[in-house]
N, C-alpha and C positions, 0 to 999 in steps of 0.2 A: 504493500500500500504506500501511496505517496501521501506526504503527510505537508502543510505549508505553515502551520503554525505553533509546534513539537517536532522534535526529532526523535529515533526509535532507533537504539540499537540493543544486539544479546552482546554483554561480557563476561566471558564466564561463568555463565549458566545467570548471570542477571542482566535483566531488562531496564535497561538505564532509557528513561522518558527526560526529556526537557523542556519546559516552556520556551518557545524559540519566536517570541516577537520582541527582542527587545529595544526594539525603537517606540515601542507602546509600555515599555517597562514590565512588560508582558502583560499587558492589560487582558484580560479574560473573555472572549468574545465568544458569540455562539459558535462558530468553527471551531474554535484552540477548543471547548468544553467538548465538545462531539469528536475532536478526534483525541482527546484525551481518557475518554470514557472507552471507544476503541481500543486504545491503548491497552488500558487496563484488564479489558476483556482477551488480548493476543496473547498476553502475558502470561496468564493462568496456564497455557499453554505452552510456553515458548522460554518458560523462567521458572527456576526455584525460587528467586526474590526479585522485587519489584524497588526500585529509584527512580523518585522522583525527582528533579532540580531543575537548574535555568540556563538560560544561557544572557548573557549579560550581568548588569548591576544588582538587578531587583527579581526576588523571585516572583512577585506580581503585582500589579499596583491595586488590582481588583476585579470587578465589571469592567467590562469595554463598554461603558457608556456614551462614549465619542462616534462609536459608531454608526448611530442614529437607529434607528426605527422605533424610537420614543416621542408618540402625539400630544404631547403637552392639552391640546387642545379638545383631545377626546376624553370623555369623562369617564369612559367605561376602560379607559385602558388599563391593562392586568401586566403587571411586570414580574407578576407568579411565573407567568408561563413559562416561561425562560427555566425555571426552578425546576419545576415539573418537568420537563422534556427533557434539560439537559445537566443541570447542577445535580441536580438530587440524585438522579440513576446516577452519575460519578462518586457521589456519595459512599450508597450503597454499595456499590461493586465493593470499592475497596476495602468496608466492612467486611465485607460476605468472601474477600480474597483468599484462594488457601494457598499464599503464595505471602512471603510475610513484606511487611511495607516499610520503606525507608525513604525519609526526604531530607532533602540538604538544601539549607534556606538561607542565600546570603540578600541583605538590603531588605527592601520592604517587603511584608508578604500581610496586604492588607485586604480589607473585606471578605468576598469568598477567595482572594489568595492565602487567605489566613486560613480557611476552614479547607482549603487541598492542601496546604503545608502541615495543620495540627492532625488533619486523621489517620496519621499513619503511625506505624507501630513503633518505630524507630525516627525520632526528628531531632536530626542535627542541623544545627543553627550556626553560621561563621558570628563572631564579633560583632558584623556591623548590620545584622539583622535584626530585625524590629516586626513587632505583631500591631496591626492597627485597625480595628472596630470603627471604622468611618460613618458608619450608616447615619448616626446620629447628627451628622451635621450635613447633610444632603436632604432630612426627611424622612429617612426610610430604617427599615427594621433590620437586624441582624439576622443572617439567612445562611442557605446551603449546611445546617447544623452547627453554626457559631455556638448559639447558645446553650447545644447539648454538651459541646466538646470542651468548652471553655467552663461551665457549672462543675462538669464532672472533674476536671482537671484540676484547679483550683480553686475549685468551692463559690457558691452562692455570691458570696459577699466581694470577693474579687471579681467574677462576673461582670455583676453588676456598674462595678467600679470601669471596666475597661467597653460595657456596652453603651451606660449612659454618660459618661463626663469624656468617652471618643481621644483617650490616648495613645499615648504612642508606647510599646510593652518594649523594654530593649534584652536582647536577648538575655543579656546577667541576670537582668531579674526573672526574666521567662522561667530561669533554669533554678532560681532561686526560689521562684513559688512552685517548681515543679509543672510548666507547662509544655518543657521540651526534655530529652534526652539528653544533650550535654550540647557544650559551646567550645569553637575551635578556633584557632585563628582563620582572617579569611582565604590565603594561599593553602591551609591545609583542610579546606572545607571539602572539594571534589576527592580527595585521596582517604580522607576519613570515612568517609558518606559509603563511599565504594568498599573499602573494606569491610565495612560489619556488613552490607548488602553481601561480600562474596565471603564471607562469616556462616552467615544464614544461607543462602544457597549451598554449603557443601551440608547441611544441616540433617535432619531427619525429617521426614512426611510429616512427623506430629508437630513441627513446629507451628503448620497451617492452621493445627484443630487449636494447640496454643493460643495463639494470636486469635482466633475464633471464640477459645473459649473466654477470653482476658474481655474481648465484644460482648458476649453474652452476660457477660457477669454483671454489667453495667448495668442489666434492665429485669435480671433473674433473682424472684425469694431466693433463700437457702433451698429447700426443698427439693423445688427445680433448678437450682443448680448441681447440689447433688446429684440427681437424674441425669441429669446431663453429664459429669463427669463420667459417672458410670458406664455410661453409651460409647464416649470419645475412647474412654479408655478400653474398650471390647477392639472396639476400630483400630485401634494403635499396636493390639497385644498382636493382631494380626497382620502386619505389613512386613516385610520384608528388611526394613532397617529395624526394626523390636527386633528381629531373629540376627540380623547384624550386629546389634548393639550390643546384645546378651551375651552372643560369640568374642565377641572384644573382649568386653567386661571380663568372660572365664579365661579368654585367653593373656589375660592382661596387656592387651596391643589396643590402639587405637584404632577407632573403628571408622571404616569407609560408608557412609550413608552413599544411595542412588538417590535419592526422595521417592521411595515406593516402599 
């Protein structure tokens, strides 16, 4: 597939995605969202682990709202829609991914750049990046799951603080309330990101149901989550890296995962 607004390659066995408008600061338009959603779906195929990052300054400035097909003048105009057809399934995917997720976020990664850089399971941040909730000074509401990702991350009350008074998060303190995985310099941002991606890729199959299950636990009682570990764990006793691992283990040698 040709791609005009991301770029797609495999390295070693990961799938390295980049936001690739950066003369828009990679501003987020309905094209870059649709073949980033692509993306993510090739991948589950095509990769043990998934990287996301940029190419340029800024991992994203937001909505490509410049791009016009906004009627000011129409009253019934819905700027859901956009959400619905194509933020939201991007969302999703990468929840539901059994393929585990890593993003490296140098410079801005604001509005819905903030909620593609915070969903992933691994989010390394260079020095000079910054989380930014804009919404509140244009109008409009925090979306593409800001406010589940950010509640859950650092609680209610910090939420709040970075949805309604719209500042600017710099990555020290991101990593200081715990809303990223660590912080690097920005020269060792693409070499860091890349390694725990090909970390995870030589990895085991259960990592996916991991990362799955770390999702789940978000919105599951005890009860049902029990149940559910139960289930993963039936799943897991039976793949082919369980019967690797265990071999290592007696063997005392380290052990080669396939992801099967």
């Amino acid at each position: 597939m040709t791609y005009t607004r991301i770029s797609y390659e495999i390295h070693n066995e990961v799938a390295v995605v980049r936001l690739n408008d950066p003369a828009s600061l990679n501003a987020v338009s309905l094209a870059m969202a649709d073949e980033l959603l692509q993306a993510v779906e090739r991948a589950q195929f095509e990769s043990r682990a998934l990287l996301i990052g940029c190419v340029g300054s800024a991992f994203s400035s937001g909505a490509n709202l410049a791009a016009g097909g906004i009627d000011l003048d129409d009253p019934q105009r819905d700027l859901g829609l956009a959400l619905e057809t194509y933020f939201n399934p991007f969302i999703m995917r990468v929840r539901s991914s059994k393929v585990p997720v890593v993003t490296a976020v140098r410079g801005a990664a604001a509005g819905v750049g903030a909620s593609i850089a915070l969903c992933a399971d691994i989010i390394v941040a260079a020095e000079s990046a910054y989380f930014y909730q804009a919404f509140c000074h244009v109008g409009l509401v925090p979306d593409a799951g800001a406010p589940y990702l950010l509640a859950r991350a650092v609680g209610r009350v910090r939420a709040m603080e970075l949805m309604l008074l719209g500042g600017k998060l710099p990555a020290a303190k991101a990593l200081e309330w715990g809303l990223i995985t660590r912080m690097v310099p920005d020269v060792e941002l693409e070499a860091s990101a890349l390694k725990i991606a090909a970390q995870l890729a030589r990895g085991p199959h259960s990592l996916g149901m991991i990362r799955q299950g770390a999702w789940a636990a978000l919105d599951l009682d005890l009860e049902r989550e029990l149940r559910r570990e139960r289930e993963q764990q039936c799943a897991a006793g039976r793949t082919a890296d369980f019967a690797e691992g265990l071999s290592a283990f007696r063997d005392k040698r380290a052990a080669v995962f396939k992801g099967a």
